[in-house]
PQR file of N, CA, C, O and H, with PARSE charges and radii, in Angstrom:
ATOM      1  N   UNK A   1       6.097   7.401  -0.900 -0.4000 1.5000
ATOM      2  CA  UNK A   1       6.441   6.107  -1.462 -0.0000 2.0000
ATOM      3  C   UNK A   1       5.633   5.018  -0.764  0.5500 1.7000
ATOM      4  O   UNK A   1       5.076   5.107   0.330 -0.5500 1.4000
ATOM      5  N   UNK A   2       5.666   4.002  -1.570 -0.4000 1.5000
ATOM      6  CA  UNK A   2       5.047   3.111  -0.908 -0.0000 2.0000
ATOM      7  C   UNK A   2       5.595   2.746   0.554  0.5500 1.7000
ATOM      8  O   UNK A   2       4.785   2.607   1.471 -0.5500 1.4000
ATOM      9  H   UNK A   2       6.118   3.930  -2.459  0.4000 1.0000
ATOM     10  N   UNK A   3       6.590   2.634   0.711 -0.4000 1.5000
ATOM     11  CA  UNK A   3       7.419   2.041   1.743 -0.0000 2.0000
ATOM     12  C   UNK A   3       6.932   2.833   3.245  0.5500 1.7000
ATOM     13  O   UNK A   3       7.029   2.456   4.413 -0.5500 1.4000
ATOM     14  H   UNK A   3       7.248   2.747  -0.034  0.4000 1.0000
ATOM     15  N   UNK A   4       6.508   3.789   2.780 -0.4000 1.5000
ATOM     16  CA  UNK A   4       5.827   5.376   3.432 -0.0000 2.0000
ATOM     17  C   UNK A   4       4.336   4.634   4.158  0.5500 1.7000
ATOM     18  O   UNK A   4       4.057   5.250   5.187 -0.5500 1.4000
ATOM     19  H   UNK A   4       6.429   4.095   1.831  0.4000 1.0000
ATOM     20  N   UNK A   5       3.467   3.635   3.909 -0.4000 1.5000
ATOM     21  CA  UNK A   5       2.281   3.760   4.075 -0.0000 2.0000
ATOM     22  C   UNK A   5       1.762   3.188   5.101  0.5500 1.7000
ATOM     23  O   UNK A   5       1.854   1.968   4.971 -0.5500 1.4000
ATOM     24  H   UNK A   5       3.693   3.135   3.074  0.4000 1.0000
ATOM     25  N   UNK A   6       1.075   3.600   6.415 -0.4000 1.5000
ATOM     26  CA  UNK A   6       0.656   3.043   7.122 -0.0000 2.0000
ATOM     27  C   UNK A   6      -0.882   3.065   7.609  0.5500 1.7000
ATOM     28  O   UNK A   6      -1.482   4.140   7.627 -0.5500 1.4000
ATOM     29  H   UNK A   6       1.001   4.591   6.521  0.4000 1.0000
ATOM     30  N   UNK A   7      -1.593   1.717   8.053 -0.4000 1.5000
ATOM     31  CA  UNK A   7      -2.839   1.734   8.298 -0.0000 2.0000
ATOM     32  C   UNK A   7      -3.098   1.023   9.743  0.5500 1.7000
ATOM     33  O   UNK A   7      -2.445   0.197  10.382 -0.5500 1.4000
ATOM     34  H   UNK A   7      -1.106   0.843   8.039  0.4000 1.0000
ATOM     35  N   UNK A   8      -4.112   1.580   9.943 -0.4000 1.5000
ATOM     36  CA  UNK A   8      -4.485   1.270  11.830 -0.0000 2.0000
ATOM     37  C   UNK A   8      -5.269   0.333  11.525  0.5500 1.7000
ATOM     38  O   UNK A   8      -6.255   0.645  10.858 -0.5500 1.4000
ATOM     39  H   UNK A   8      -4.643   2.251   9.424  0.4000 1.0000
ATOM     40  N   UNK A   9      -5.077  -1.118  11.919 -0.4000 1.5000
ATOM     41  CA  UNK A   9      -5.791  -2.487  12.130 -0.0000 2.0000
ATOM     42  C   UNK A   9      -5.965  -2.864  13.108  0.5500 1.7000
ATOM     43  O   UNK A   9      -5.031  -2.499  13.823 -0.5500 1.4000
ATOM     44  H   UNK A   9      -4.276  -1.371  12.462  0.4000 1.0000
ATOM     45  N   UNK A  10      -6.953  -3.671  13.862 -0.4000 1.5000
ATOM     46  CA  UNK A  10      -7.170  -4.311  14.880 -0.0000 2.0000
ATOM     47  C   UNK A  10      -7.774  -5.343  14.384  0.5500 1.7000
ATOM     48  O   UNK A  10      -8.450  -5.399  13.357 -0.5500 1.4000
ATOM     49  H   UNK A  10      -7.712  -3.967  13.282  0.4000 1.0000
ATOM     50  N   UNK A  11      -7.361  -6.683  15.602 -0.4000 1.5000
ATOM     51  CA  UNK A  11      -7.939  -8.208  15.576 -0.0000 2.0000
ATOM     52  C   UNK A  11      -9.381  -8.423  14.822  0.5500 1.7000
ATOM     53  O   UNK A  11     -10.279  -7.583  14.872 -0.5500 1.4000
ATOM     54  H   UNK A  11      -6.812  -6.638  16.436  0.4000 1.0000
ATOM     55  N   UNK A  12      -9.433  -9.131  14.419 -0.4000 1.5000
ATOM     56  CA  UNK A  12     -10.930  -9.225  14.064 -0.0000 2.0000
ATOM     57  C   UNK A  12     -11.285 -10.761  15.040  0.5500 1.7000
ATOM     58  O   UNK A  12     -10.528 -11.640  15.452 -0.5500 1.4000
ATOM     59  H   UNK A  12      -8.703  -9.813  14.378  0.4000 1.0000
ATOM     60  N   UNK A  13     -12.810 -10.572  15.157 -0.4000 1.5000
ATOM     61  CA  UNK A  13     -13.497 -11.384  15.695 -0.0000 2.0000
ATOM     62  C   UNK A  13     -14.556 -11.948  15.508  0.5500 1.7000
ATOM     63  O   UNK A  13     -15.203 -12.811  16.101 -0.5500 1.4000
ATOM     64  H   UNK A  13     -13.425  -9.858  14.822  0.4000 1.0000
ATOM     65  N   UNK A  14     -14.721 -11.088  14.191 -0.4000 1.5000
ATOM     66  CA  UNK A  14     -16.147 -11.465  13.367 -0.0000 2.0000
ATOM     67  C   UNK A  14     -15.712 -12.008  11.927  0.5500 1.7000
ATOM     68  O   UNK A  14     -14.949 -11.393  11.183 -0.5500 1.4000
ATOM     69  H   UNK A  14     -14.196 -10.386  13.710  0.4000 1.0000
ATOM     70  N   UNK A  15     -16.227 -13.092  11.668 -0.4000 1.5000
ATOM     71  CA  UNK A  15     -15.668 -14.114  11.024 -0.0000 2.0000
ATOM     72  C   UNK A  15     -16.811 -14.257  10.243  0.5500 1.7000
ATOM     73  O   UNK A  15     -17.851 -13.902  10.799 -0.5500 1.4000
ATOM     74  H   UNK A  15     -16.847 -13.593  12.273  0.4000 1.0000
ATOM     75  N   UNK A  16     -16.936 -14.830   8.696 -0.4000 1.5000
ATOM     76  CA  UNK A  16     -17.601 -15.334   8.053 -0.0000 2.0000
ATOM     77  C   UNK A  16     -18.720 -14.553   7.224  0.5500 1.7000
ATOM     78  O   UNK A  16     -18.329 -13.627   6.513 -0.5500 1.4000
ATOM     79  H   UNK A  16     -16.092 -15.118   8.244  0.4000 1.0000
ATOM     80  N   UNK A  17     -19.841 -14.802   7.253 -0.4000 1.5000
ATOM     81  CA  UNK A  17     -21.131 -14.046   6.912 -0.0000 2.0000
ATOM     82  C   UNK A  17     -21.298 -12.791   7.559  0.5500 1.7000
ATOM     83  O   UNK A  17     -21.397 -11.787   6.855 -0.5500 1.4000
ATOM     84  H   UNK A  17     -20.159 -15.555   7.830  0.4000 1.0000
ATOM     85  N   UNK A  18     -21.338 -12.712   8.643 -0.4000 1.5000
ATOM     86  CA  UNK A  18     -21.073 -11.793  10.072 -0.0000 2.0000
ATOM     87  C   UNK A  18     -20.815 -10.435   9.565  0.5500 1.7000
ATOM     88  O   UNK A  18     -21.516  -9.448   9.791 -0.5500 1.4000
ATOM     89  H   UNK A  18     -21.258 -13.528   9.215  0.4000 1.0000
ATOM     90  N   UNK A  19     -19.430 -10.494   8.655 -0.4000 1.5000
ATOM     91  CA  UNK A  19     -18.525  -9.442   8.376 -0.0000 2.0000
ATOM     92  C   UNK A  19     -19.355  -8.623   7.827  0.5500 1.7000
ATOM     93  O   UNK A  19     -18.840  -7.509   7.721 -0.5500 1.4000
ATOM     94  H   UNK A  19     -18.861 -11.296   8.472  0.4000 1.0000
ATOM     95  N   UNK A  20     -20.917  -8.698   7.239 -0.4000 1.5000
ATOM     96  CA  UNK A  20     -21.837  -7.656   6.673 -0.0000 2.0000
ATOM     97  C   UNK A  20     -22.027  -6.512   7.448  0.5500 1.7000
ATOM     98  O   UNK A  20     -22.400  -5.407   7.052 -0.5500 1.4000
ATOM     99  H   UNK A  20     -21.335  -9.602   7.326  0.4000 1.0000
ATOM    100  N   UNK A  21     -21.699  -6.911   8.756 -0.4000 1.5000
ATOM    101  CA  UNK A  21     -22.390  -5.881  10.108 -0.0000 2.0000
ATOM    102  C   UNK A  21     -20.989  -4.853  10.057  0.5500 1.7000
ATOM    103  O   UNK A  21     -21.036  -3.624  10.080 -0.5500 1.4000
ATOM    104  H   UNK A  21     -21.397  -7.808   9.078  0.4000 1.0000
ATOM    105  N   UNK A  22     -20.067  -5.474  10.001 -0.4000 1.5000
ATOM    106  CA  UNK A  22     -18.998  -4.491   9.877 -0.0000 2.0000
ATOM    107  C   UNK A  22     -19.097  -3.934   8.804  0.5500 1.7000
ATOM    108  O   UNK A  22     -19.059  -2.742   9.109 -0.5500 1.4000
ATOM    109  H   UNK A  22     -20.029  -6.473   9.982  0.4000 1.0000
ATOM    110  N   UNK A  23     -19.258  -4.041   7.155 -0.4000 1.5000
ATOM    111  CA  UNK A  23     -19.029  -3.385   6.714 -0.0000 2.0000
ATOM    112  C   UNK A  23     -20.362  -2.055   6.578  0.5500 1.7000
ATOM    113  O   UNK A  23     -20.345  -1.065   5.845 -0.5500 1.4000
ATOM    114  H   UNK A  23     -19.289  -5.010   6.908  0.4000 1.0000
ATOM    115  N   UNK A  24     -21.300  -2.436   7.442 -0.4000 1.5000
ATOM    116  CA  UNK A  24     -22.429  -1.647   7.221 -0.0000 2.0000
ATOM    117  C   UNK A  24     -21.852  -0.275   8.492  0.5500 1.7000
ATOM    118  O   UNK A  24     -22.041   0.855   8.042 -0.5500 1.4000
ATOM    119  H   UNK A  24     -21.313  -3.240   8.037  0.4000 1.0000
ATOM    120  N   UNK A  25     -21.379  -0.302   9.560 -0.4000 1.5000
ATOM    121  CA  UNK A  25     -20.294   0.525  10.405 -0.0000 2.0000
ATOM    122  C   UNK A  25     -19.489   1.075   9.653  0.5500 1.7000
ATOM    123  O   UNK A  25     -18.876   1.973  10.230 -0.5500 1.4000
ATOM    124  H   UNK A  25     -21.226  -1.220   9.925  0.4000 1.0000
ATOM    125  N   UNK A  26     -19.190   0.921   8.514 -0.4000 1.5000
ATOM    126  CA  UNK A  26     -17.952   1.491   8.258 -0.0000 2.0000
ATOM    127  C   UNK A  26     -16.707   0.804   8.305  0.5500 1.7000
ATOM    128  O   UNK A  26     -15.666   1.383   7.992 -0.5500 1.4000
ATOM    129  H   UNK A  26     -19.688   0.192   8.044  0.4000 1.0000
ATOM    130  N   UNK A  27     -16.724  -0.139   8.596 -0.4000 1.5000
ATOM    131  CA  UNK A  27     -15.170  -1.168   8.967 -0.0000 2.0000
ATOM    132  C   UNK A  27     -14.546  -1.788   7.967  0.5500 1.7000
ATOM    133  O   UNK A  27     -15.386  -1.473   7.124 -0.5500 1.4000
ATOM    134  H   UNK A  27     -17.569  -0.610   8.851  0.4000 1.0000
ATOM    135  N   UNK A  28     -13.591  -2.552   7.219 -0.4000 1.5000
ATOM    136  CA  UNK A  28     -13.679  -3.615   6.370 -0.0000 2.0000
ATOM    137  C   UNK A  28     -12.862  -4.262   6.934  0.5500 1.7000
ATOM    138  O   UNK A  28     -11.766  -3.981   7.418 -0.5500 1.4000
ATOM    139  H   UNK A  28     -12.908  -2.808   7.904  0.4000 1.0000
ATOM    140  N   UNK A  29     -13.770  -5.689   6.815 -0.4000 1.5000
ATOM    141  CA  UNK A  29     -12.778  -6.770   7.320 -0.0000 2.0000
ATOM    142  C   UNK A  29     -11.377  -6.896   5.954  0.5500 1.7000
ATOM    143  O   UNK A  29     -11.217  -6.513   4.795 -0.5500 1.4000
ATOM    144  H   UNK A  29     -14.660  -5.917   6.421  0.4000 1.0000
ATOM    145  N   UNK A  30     -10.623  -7.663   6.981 -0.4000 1.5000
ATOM    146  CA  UNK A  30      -9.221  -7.941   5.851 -0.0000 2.0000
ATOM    147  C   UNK A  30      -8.539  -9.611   6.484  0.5500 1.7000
ATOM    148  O   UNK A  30      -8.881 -10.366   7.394 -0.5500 1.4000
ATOM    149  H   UNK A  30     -10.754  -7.974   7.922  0.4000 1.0000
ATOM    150  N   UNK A  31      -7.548  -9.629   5.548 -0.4000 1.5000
ATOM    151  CA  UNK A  31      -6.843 -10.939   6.199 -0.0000 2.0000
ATOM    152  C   UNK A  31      -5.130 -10.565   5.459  0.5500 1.7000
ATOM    153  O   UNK A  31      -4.616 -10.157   4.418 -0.5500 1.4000
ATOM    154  H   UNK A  31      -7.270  -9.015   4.809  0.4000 1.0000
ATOM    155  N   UNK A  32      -4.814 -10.988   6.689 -0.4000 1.5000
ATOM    156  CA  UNK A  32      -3.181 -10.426   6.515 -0.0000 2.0000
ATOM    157  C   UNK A  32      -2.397 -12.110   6.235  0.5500 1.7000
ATOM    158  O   UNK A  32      -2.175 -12.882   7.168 -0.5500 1.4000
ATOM    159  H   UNK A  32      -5.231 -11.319   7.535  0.4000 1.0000
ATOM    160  N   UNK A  33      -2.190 -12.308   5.315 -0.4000 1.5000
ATOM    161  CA  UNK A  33      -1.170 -13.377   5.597 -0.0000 2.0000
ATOM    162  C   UNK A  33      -0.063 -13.493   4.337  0.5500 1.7000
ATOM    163  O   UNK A  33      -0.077 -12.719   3.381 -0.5500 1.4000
ATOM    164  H   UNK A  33      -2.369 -11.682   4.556  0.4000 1.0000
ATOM    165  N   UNK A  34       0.932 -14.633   4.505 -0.4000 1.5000
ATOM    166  CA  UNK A  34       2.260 -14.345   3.494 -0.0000 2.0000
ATOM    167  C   UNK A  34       3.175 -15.568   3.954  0.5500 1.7000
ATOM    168  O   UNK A  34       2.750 -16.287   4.858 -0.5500 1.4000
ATOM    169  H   UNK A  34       0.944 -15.262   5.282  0.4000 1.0000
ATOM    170  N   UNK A  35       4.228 -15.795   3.460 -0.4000 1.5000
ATOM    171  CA  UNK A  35       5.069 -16.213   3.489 -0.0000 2.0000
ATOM    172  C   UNK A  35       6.195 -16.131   4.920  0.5500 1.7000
ATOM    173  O   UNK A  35       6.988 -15.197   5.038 -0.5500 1.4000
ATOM    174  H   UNK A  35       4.574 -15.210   2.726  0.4000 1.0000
ATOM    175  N   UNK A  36       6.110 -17.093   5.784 -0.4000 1.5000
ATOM    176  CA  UNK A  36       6.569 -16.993   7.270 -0.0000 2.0000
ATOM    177  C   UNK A  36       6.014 -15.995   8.083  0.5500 1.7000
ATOM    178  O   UNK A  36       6.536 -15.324   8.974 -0.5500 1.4000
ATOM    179  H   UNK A  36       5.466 -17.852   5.688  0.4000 1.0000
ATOM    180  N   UNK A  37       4.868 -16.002   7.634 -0.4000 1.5000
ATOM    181  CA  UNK A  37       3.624 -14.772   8.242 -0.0000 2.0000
ATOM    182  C   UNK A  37       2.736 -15.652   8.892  0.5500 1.7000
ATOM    183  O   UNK A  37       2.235 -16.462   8.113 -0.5500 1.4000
ATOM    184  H   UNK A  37       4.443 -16.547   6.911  0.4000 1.0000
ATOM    185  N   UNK A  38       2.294 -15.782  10.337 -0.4000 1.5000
ATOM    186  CA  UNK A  38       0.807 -16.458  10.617 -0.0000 2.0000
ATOM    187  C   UNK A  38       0.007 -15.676  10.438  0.5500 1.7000
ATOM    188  O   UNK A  38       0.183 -14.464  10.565 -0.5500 1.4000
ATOM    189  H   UNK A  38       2.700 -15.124  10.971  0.4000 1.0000
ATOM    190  N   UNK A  39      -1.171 -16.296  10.061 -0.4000 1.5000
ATOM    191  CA  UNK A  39      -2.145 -15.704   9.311 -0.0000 2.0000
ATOM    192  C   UNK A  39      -3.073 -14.892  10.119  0.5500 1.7000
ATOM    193  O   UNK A  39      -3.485 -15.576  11.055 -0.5500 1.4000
ATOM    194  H   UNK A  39      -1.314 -17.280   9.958  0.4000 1.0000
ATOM    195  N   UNK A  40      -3.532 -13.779  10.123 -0.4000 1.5000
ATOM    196  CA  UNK A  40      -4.233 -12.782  10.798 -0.0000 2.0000
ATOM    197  C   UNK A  40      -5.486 -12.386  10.101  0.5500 1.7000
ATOM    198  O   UNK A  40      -5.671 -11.988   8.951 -0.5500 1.4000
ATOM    199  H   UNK A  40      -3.197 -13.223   9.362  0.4000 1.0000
ATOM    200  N   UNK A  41      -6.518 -12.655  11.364 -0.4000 1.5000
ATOM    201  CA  UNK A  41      -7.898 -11.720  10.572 -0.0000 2.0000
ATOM    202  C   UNK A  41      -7.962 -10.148  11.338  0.5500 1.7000
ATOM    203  O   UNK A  41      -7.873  -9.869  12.533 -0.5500 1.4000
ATOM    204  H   UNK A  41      -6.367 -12.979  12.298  0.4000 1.0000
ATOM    205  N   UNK A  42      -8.155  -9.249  10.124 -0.4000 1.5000
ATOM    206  CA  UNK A  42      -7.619  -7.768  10.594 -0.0000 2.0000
ATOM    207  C   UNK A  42      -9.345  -7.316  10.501  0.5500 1.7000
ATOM    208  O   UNK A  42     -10.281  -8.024  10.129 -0.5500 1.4000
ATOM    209  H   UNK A  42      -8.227  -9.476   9.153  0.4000 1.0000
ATOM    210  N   UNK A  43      -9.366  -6.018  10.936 -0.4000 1.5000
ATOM    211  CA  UNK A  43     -10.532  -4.905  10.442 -0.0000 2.0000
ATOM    212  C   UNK A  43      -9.551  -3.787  10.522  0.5500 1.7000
ATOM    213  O   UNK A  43      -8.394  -3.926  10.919 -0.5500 1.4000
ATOM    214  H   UNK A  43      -8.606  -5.443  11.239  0.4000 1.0000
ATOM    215  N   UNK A  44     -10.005  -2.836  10.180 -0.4000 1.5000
ATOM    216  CA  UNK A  44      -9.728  -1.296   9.688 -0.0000 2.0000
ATOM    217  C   UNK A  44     -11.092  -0.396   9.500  0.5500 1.7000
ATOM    218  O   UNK A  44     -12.210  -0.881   9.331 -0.5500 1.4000
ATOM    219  H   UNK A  44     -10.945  -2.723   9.858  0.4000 1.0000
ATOM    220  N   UNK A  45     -10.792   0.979   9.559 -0.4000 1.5000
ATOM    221  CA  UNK A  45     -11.417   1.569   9.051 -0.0000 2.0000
ATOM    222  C   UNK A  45     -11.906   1.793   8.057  0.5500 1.7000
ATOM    223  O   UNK A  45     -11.041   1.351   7.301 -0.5500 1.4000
ATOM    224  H   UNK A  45      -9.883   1.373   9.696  0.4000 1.0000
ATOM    225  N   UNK A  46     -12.884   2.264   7.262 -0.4000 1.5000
ATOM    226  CA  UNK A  46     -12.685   2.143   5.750 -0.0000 2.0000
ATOM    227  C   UNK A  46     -12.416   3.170   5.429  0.5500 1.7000
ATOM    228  O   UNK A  46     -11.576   3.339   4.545 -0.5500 1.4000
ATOM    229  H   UNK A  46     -13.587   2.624   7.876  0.4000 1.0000
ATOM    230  N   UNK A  47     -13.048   4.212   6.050 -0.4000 1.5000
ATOM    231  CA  UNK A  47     -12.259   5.789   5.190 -0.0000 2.0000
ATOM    232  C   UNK A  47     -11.227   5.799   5.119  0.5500 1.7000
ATOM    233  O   UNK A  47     -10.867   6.014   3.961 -0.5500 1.4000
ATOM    234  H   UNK A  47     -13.730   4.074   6.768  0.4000 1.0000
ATOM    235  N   UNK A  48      -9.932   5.585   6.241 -0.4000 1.5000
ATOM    236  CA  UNK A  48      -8.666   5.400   6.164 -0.0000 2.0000
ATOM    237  C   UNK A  48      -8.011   4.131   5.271  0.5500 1.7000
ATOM    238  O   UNK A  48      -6.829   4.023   4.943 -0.5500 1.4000
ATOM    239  H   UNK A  48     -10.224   5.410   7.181  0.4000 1.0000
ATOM    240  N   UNK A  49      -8.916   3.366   5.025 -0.4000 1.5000
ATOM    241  CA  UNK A  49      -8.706   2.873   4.378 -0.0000 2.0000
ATOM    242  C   UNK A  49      -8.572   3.017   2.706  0.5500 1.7000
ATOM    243  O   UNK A  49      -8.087   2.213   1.909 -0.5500 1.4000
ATOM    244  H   UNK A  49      -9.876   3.454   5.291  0.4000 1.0000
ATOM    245  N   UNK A  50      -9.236   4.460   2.443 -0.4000 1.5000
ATOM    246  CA  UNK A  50      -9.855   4.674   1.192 -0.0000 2.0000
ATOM    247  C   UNK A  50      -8.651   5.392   0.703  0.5500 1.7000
ATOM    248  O   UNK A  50      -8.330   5.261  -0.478 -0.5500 1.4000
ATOM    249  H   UNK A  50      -9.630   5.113   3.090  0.4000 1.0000
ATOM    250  N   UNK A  51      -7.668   6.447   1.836 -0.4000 1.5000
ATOM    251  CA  UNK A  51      -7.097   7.282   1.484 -0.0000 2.0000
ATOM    252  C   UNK A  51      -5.834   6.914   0.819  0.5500 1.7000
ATOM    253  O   UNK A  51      -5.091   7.636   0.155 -0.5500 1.4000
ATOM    254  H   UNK A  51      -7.928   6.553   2.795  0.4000 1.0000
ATOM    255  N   UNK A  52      -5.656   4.957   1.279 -0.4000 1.5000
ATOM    256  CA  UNK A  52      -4.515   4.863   0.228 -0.0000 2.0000
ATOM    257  C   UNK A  52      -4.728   4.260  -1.091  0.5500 1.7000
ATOM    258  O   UNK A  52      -3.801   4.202  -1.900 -0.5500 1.4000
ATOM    259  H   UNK A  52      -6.260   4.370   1.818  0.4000 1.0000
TER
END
């Protein structure tokens, strides 16, 4: 189930244009934010990322 799904993120620090270098590694940048959420810049993996 969805409720089931989890993914391994860490801080991001590369911001902007930049983010090309990550995604050429393999990484994808992300941005986590919401409703009584402060806003977070994430990366991840991308394969693990692919699997959901």
């Amino acid at each position: 189930s969805v409720d089931d799904l989890r993914l391994q993120a860490t801080a991001r620090n590369v911001l902007g244009k930049k983010t090309r270098f990550l995604r050429r590694q393999g990484i994808t940048p992300a941005h986590l934010y919401g409703h009584d959420i402060k806003s977070l810049t994430l990366q991840c993996d991308t394969t693990e990322l692919r699997q959901i």
